[in-house]
DOZA-22990 format. One line per field, with one value per residue (C-alpha): residue number from 0; residue in three letters; x, y, z. Coordinates in Angstrom, 3 decimals, padded with zeros to 6 digits. Layout:
residues N
n [NUM	...] .
res [Ala	...] .
u [X	...] .
v [Y	...] .
w [Z	...] .
end
This chain:
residues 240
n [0	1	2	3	4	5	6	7	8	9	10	11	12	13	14	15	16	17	18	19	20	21	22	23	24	25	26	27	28	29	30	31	32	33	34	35	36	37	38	39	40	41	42	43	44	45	46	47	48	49	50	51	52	53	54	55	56	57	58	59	60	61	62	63	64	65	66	67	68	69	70	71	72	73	74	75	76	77	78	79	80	81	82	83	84	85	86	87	88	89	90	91	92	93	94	95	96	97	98	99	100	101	102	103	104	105	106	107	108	109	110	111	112	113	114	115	116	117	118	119	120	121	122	123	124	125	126	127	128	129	130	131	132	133	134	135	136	137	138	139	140	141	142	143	144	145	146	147	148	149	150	151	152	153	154	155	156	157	158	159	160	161	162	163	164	165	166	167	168	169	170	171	172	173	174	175	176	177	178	179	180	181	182	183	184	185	186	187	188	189	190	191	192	193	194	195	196	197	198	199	200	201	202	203	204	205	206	207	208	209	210	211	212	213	214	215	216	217	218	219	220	221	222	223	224	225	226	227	228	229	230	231	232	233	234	235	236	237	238	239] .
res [Unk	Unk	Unk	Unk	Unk	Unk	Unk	Unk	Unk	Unk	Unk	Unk	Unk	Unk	Unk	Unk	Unk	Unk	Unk	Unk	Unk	Unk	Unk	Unk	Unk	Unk	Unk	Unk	Unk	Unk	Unk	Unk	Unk	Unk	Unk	Unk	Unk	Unk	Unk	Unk	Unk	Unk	Unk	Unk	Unk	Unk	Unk	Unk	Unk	Unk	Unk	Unk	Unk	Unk	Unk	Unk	Unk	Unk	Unk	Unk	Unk	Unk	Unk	Unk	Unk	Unk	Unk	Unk	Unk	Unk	Unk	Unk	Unk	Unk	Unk	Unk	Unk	Unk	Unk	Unk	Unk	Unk	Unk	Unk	Unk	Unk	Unk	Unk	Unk	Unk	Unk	Unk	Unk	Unk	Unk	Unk	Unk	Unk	Unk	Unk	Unk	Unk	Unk	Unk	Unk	Unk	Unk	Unk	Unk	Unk	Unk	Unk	Unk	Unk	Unk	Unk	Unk	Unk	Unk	Unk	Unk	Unk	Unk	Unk	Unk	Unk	Unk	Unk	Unk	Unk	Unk	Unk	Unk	Unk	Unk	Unk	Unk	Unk	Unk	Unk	Unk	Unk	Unk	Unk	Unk	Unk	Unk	Unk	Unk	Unk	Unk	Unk	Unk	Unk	Unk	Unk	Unk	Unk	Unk	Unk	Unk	Unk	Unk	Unk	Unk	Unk	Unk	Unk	Unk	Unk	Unk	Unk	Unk	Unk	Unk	Unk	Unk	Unk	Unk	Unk	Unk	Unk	Unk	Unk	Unk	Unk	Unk	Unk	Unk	Unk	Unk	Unk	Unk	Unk	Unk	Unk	Unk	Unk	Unk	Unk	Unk	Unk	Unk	Unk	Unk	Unk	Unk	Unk	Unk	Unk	Unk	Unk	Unk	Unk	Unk	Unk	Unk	Unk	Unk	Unk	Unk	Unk	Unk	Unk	Unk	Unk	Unk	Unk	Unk	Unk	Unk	Unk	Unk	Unk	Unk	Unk	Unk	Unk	Unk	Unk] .
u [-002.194	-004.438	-002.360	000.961	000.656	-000.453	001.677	004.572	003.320	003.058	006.756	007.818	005.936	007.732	011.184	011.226	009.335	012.120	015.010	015.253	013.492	015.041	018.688	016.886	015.728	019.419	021.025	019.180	019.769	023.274	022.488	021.948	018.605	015.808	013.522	014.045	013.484	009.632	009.225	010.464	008.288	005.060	005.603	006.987	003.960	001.500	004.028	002.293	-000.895	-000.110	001.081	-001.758	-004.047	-001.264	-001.677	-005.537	-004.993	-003.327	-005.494	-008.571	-008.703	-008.330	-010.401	-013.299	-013.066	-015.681	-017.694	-020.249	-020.056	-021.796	-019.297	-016.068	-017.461	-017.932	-014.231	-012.950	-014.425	-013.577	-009.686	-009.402	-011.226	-008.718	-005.620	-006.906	-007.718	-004.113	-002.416	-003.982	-003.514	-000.053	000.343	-001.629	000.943	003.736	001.886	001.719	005.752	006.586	005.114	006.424	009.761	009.755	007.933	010.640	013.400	011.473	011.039	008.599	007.528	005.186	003.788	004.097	000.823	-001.799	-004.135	-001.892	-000.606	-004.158	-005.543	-002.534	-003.961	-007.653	-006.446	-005.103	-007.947	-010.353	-008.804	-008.736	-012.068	-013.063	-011.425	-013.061	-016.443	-015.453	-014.565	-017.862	-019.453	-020.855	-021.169	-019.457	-021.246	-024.631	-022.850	-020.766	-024.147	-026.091	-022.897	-023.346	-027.099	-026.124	-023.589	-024.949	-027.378	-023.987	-022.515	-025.317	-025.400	-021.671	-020.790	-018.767	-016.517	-016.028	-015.337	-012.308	-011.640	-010.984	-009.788	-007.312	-006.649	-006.172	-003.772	-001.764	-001.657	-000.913	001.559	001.119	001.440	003.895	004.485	007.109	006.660	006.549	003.069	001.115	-002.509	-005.048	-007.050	-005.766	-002.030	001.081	003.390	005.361	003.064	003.112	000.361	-002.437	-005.098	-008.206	-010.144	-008.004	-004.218	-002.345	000.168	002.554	002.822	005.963	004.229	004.118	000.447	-001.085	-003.534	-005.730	-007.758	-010.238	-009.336	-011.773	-010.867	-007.072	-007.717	-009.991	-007.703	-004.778	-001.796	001.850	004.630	007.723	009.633	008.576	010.357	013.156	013.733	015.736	013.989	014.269	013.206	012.864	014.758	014.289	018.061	018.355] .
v [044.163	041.191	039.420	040.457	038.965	035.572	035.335	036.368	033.571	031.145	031.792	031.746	028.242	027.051	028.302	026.523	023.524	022.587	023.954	024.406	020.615	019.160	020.203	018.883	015.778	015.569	016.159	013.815	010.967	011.404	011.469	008.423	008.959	008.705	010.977	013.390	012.356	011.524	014.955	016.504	014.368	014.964	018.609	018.356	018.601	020.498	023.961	024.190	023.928	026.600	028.560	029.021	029.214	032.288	033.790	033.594	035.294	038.111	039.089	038.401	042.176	043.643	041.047	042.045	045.745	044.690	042.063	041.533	041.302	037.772	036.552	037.950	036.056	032.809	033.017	033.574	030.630	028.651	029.872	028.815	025.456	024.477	025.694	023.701	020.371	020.440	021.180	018.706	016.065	016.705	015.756	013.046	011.758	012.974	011.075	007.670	008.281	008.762	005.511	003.963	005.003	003.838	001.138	-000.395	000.815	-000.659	-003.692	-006.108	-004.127	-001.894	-003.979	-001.496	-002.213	-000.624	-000.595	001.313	003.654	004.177	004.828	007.180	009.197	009.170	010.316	013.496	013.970	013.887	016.567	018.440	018.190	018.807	022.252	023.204	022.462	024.945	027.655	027.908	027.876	024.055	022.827	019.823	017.721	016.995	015.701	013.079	012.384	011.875	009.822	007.685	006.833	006.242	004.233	001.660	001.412	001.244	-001.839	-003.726	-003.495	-004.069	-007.180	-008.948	-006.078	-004.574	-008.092	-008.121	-004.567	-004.903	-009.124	-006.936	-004.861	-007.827	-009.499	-006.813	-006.028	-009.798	-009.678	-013.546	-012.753	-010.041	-008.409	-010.649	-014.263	-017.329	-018.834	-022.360	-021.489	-023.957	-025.205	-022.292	-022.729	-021.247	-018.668	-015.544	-012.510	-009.167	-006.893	-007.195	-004.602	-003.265	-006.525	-009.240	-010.641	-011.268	-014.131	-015.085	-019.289	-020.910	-020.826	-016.825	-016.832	-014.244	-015.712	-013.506	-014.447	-012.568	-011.323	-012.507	-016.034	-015.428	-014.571	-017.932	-020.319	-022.509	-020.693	-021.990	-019.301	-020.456	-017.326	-017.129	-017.081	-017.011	-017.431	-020.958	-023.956	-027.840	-030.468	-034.267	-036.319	-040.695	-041.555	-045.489] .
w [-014.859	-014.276	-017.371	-015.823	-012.433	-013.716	-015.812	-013.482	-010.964	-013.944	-014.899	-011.615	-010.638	-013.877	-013.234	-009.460	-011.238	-014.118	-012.395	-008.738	-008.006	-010.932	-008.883	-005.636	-007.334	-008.797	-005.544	-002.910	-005.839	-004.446	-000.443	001.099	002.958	000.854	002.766	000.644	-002.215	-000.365	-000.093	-003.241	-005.257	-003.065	-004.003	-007.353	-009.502	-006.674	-007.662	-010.905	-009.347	-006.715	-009.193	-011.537	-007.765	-006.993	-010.240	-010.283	-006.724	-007.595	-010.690	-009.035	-008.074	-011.596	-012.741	-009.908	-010.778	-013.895	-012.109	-009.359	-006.124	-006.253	-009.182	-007.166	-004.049	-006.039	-007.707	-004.172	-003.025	-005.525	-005.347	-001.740	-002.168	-005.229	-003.006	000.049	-001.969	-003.810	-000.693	000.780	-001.969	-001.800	001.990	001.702	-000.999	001.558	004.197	001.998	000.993	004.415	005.658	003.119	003.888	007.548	006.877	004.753	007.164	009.930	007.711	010.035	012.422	010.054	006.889	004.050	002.171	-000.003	002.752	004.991	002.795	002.000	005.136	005.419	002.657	003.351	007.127	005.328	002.937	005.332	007.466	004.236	004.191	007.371	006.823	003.849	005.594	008.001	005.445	004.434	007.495	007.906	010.632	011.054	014.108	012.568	009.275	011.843	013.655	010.026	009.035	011.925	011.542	007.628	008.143	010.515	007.436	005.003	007.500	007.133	003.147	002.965	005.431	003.175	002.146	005.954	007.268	004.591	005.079	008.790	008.219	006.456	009.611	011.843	009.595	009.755	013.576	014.263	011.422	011.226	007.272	006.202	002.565	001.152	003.099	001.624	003.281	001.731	002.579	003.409	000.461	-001.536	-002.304	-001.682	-002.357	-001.300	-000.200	-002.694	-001.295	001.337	000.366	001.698	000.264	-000.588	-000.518	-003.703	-003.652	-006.401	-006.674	-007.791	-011.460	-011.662	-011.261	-008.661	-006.063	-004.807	-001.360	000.056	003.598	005.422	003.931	004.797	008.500	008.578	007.350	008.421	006.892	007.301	007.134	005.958	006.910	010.558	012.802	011.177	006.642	007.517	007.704	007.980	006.163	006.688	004.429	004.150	003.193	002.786] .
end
């Protein structure tokens, strides 16, 4: 019986896995928003996953028949922390697709970056967290007053890689730099923005080299956008 039902939930993951989201996949290719196609893939590979969790689930009890009490408890455990970290690994995905997706059809208004698509993810994560804390009974205050006292003693280790963490911040709430401008930094170089991450800022030059500048450094110097305010500019010519 045990053998039956995971198997049954293992077919069944498999079946909705190859077929029914390889239709959905195949059918918001064809619709113009692409919101959908966020989602679908944020919960295309987790239905495996929750499939093996389901069939573990439902064979747990035959299973249990044969084993102690201290075992069973254990296995339960251990069921609900796997189905809590994959579901929550899966919206934190959906949470980082999502942003994306606005981000782009907001365009300047939200800069689509690693470091905010990360933040979007850790947001979720931690929640997951949080709630499996709570599952087994932990309380969560002391940990956040511990955390507190630790990480005053964290900040002071890591200057140099909070200042660029939350340099990185800033430069993005100003949104005096954007993904995708075309910027000559001060002392550094120039050319057009690909990423701003949690520590630095990676510029391609006209050569098709990456520059990378630390964000502190960035949100120091003198930088002149050439796509602000607008992507046309002028340029002083001597004719004779």
């Amino acid at each position: 019986m045990a053998l039956t039902y995971f198997l049954s939930f293992l077919l069944t993951g498999l079946f909705i896995r190859f077929w029914i989201v390889r239709w959905a996949h195949a059918w918001a290719r064809k619709t113009e928003p692409k919101l959908d196609d966020v989602i679908i893939s944020a919960v295309d590979k987790p239905i495996l996953v929750w499939a093996v969790i389901g069939g573990f689930y439902a064979a747990h009890p035959y299973i249990g028949i044969t084993l102690p009490p201290e075992i069973t408890y254990i296995i339960d455990r251990v069921i609900l922390v796997s189905l809590i970290l994959s579901i929550s690994w899966s919206l934190a995905n959906l949470a980082g697709g999502v942003f994306r997706y606005y981000g782009h059809r907001i365009g300047a208004a939200v800069q689509v970056t690693s470091l905010s698509q990360l933040m979007a993810k850790l947001l979720v994560l931690t929640i997951g967290f949080i709630v499996i804390l709570a599952e087994f009974g932990v309380e969560v205050t002391p940990i956040v007053a511990s955390l507190g006292i630790g990480g005053l003693a964290i900040a002071l280790a890591l200057q140099d890689t909070l200042a660029n963490m939350f340099s990185g911040f800033y430069i993005l709430a100003e949104k005096s730099v954007r993904v995708g401008d075309f910027v000559n930094v001060e002392g550094a170089g120039e050319g057009r923005v690909i990423d701003i991450g949690w520590r630095t800022t990676k510029i391609i030059t006209l050569f098709n080299n990456v520059l990378v500048i630390p964000n502190k450094k960035l949100a120091e110097a003198i930088i002149t956008n050439f796509d602000m305010p607008e992507h046309s500019l002028g340029l002083s010519t001597t004719i004779s």
